[in-house]
DSSP file (Angstrom, degrees, kcal/mol; ACC not computed):
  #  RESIDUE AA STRUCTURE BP1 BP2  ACC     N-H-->O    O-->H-N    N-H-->O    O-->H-N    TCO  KAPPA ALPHA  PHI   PSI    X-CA   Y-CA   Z-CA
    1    1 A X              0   0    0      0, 0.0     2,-0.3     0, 0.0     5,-0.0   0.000 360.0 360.0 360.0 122.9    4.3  -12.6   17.3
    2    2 A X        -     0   0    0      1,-0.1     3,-0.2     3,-0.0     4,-0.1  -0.748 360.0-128.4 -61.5 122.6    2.0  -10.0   19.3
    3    3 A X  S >  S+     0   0    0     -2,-0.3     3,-0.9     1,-0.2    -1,-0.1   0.575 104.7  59.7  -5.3 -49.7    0.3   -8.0   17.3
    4    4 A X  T 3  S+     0   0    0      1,-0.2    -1,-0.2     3,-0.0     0, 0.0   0.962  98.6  65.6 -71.3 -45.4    1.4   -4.7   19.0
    5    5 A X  T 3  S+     0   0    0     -3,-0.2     2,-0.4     2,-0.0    -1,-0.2   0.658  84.2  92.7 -14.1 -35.0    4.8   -5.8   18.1
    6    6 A X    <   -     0   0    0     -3,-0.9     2,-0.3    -4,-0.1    -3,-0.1  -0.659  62.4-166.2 -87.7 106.5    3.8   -5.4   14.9
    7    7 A X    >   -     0   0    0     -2,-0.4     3,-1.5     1,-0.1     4,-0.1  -0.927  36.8-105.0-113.9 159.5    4.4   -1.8   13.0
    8    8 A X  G >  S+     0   0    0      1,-0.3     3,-2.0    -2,-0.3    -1,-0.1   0.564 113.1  63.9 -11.1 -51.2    3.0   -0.8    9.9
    9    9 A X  G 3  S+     0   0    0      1,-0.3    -1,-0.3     3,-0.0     3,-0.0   0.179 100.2  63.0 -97.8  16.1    6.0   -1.2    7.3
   10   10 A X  G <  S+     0   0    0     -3,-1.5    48,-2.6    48,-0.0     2,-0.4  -0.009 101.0  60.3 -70.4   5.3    5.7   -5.1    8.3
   11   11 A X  E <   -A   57   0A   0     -3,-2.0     2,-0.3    46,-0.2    46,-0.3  -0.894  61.5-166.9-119.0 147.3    2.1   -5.4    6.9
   12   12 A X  E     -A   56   0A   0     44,-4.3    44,-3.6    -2,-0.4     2,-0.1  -0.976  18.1-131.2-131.4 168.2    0.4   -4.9    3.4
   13   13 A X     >> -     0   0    0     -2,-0.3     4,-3.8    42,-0.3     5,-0.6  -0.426  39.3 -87.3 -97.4 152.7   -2.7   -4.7    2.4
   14   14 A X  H  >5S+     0   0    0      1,-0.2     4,-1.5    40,-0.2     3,-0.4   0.886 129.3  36.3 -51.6 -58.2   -4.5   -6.8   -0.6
   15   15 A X  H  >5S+     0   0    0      2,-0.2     4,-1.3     1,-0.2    -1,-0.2   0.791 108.1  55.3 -45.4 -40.2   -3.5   -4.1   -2.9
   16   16 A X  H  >5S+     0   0    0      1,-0.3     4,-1.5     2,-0.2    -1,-0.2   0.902 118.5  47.4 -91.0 -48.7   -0.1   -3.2   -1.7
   17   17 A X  H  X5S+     0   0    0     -4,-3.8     4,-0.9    -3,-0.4    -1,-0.3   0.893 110.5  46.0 -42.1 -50.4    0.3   -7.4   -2.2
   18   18 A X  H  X<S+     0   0    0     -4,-1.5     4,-1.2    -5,-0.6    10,-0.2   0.709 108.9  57.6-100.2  -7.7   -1.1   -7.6   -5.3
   19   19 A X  H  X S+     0   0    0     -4,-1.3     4,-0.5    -5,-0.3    -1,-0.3   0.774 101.6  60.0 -72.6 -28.6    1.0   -4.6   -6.6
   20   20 A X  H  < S+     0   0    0     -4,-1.5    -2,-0.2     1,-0.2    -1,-0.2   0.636 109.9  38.9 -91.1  -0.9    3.9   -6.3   -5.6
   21   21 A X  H >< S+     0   0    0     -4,-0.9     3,-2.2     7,-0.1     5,-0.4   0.504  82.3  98.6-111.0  -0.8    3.2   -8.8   -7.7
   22   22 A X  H 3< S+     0   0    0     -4,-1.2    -2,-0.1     1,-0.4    -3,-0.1   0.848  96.4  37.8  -9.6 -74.4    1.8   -7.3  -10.8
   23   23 A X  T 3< S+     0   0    0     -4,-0.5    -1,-0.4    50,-0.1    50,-0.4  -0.115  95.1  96.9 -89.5  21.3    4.9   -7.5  -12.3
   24   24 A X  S <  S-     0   0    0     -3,-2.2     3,-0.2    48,-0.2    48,-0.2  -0.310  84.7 -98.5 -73.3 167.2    6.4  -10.7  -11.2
   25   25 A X  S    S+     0   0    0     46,-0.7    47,-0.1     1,-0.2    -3,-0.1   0.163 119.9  52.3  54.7 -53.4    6.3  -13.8  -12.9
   26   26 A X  S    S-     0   0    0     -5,-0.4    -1,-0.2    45,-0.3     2,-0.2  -0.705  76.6-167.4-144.7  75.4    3.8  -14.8  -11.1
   27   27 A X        -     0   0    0     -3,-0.2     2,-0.3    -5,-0.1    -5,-0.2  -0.391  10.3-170.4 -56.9 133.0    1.0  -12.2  -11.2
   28   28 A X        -     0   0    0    -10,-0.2     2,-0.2    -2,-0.2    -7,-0.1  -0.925  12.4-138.6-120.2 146.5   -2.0  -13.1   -8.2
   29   29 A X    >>> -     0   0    0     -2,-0.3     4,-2.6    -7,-0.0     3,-1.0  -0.648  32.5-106.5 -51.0 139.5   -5.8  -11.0   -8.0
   30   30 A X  T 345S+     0   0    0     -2,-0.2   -15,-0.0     1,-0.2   -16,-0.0   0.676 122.3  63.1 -42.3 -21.6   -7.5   -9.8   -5.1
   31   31 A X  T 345S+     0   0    0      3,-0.1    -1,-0.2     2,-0.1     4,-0.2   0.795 101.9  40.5 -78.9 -29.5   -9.6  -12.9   -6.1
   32   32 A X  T <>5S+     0   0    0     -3,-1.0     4,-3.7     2,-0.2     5,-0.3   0.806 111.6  57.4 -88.4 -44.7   -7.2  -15.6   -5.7
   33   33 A X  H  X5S+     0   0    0     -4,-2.6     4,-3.9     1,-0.2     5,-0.1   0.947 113.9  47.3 -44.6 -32.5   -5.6  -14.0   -2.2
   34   34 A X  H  ><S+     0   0    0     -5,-0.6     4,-2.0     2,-0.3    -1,-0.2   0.880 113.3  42.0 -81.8 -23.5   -9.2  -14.3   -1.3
   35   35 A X  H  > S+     0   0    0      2,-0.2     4,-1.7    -4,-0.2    -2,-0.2   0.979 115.0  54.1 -64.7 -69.8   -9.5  -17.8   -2.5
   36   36 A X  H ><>S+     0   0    0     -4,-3.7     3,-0.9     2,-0.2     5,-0.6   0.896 105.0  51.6   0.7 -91.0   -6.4  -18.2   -1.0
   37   37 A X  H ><5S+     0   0    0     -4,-3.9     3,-0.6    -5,-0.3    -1,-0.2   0.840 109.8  47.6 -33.7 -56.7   -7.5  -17.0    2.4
   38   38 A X  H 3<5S+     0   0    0     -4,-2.0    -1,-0.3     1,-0.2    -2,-0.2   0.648 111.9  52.8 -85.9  -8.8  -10.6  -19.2    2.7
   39   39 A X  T <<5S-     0   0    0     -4,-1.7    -1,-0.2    -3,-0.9    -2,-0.2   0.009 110.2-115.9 -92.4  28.6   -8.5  -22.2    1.7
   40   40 A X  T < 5S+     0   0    0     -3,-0.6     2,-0.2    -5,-0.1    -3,-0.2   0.736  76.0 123.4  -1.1  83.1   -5.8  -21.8    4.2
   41   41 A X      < +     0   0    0     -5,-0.6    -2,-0.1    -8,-0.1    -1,-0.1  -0.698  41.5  31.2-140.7 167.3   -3.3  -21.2    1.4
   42   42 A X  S    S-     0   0    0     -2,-0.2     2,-0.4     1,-0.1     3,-0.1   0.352 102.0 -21.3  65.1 161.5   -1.0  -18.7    0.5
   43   43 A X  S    S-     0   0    0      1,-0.1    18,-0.2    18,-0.0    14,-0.2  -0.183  79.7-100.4 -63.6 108.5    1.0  -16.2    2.7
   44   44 A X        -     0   0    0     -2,-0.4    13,-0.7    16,-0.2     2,-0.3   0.556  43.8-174.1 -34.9 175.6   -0.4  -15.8    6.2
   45   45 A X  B     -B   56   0A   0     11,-0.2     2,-0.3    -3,-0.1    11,-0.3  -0.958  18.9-135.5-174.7 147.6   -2.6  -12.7    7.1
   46   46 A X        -     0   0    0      9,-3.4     2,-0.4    -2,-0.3     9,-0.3  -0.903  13.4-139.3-140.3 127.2   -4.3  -11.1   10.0
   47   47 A X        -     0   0    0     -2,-0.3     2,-0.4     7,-0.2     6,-0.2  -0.802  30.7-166.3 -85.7 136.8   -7.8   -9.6   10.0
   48   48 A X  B   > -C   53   0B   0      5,-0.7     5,-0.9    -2,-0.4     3,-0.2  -0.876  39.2  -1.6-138.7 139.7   -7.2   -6.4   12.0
   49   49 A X  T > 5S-     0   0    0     -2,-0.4     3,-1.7     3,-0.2     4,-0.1   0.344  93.5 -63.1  69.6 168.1  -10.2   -4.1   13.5
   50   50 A X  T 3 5S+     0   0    0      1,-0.3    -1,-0.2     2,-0.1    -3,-0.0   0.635 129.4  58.4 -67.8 -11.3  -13.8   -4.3   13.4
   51   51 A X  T 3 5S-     0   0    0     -3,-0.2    -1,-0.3     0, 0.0    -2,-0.1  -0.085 112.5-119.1-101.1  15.9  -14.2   -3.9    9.6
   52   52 A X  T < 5 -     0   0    0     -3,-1.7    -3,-0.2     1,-0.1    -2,-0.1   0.611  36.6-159.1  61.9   9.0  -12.0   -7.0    9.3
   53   53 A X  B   < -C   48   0B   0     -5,-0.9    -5,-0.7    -6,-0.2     2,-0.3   0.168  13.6-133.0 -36.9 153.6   -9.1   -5.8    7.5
   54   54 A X        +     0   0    0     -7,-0.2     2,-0.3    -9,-0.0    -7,-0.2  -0.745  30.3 170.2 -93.7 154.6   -6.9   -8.0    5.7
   55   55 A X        -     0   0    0     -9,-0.3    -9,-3.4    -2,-0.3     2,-0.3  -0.828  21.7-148.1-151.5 129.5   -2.8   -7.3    6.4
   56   56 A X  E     -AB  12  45A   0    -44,-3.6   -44,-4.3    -2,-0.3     2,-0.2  -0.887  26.3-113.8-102.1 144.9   -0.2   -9.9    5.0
   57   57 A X  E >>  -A   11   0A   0    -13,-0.7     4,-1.9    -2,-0.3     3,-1.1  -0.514  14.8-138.8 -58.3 115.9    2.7  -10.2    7.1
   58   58 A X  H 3> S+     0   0    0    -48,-2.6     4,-2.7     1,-0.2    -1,-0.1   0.866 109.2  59.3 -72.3 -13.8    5.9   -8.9    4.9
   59   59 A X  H 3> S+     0   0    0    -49,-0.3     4,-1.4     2,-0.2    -1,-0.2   0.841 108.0  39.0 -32.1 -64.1    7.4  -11.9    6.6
   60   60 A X  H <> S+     0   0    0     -3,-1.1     4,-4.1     2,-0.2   -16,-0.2   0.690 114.0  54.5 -52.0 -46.3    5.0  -14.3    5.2
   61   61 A X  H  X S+     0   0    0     -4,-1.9     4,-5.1     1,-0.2    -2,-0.2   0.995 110.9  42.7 -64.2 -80.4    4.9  -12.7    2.1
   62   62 A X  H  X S+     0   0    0     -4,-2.7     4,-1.9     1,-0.3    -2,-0.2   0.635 114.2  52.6 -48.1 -41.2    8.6  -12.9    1.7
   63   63 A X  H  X S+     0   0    0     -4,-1.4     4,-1.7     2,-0.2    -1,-0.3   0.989 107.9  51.0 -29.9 -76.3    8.7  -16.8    3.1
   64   64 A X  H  X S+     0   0    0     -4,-4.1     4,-1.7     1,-0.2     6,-0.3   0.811 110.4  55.4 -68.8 -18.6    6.0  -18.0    0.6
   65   65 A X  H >X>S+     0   0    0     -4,-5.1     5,-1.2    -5,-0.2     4,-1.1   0.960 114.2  37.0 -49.1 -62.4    8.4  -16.1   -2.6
   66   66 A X  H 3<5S+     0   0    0     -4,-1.9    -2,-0.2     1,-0.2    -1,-0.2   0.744 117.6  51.7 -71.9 -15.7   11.2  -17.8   -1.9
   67   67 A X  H 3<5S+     0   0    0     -4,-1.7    -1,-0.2     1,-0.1    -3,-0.1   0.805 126.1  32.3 -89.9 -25.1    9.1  -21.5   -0.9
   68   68 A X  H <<5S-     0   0    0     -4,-1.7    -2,-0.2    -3,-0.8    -1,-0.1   0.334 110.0-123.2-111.0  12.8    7.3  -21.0   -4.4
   69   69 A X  T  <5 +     0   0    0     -4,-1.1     2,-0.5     1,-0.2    -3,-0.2   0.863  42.3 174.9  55.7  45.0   10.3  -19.2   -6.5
   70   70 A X      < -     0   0    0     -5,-1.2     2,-0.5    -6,-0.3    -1,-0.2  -0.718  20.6-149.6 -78.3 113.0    7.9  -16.2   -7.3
   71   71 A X        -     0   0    0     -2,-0.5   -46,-0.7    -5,-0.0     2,-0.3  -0.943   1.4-143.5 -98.8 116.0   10.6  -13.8   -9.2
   72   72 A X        -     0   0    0     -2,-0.5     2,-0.3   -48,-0.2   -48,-0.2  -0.636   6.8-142.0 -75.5 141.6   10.0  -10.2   -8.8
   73   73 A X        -     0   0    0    -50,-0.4     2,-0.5    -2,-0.3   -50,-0.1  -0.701  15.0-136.4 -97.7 157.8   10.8   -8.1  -11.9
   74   74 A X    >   -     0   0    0     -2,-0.3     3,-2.3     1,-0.1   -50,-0.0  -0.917  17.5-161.3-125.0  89.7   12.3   -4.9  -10.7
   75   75 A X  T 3  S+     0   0    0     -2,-0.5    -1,-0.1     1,-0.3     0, 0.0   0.801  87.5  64.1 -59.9 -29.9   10.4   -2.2  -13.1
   76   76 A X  T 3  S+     0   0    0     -3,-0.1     2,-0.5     2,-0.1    -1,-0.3   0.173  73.5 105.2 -19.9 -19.0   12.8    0.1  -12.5
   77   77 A X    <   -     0   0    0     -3,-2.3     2,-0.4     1,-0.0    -4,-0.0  -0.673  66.3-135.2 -77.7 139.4   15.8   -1.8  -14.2
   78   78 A X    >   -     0   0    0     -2,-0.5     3,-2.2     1,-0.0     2,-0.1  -0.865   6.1-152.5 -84.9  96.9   16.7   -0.1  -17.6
   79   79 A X  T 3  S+     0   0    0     -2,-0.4    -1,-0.0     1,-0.3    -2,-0.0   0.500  94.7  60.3 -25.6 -19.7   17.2   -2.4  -20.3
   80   80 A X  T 3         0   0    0      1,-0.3    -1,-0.3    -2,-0.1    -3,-0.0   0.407 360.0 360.0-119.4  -0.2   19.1   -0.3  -21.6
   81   81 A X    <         0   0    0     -3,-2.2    -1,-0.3     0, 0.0    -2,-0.1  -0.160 360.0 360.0 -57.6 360.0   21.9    0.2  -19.0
């Protein structure tokens, strides 16, 4: 995949990641992605620009759920429905 290929609403950032697992199952830190990162582990991820940004691929992301059963909670649900 080319990089220019590549729009915005395929990428997240370490937060936008780790928000989207908060609530899961299977909670990760900004510490462990990073752990992660330098251990070529975890869902691939592209340093972008001169400041290095991290962006995980929603691709990636979405692969390594379903290869490690990572259940998203959906906060949204009402129990009570």
């Amino acid at each position: 995949m080319n990089l220019s290929e590549i729009s915005r609403s395929q990428l997240l950032t370490v937060d936008e990641l780790t928000q989207r697992w908060v609530n899961s199952l299977y909670p990760v830190s900004a510490i462990t992605l990073a752990r992660w990162r330098r251990d070529s582990r975890g869902p691939k991820f592209l340093k972008i620009g001169a400041a290095g940004r991290i962006y995980y691929l929603l691709e990636s992301i979405l692969e390594f759920e379903r290869d490690n059963n990572i259940l998203l909670i959906n906060q949204s649900t009402d129990a009570n429905s």
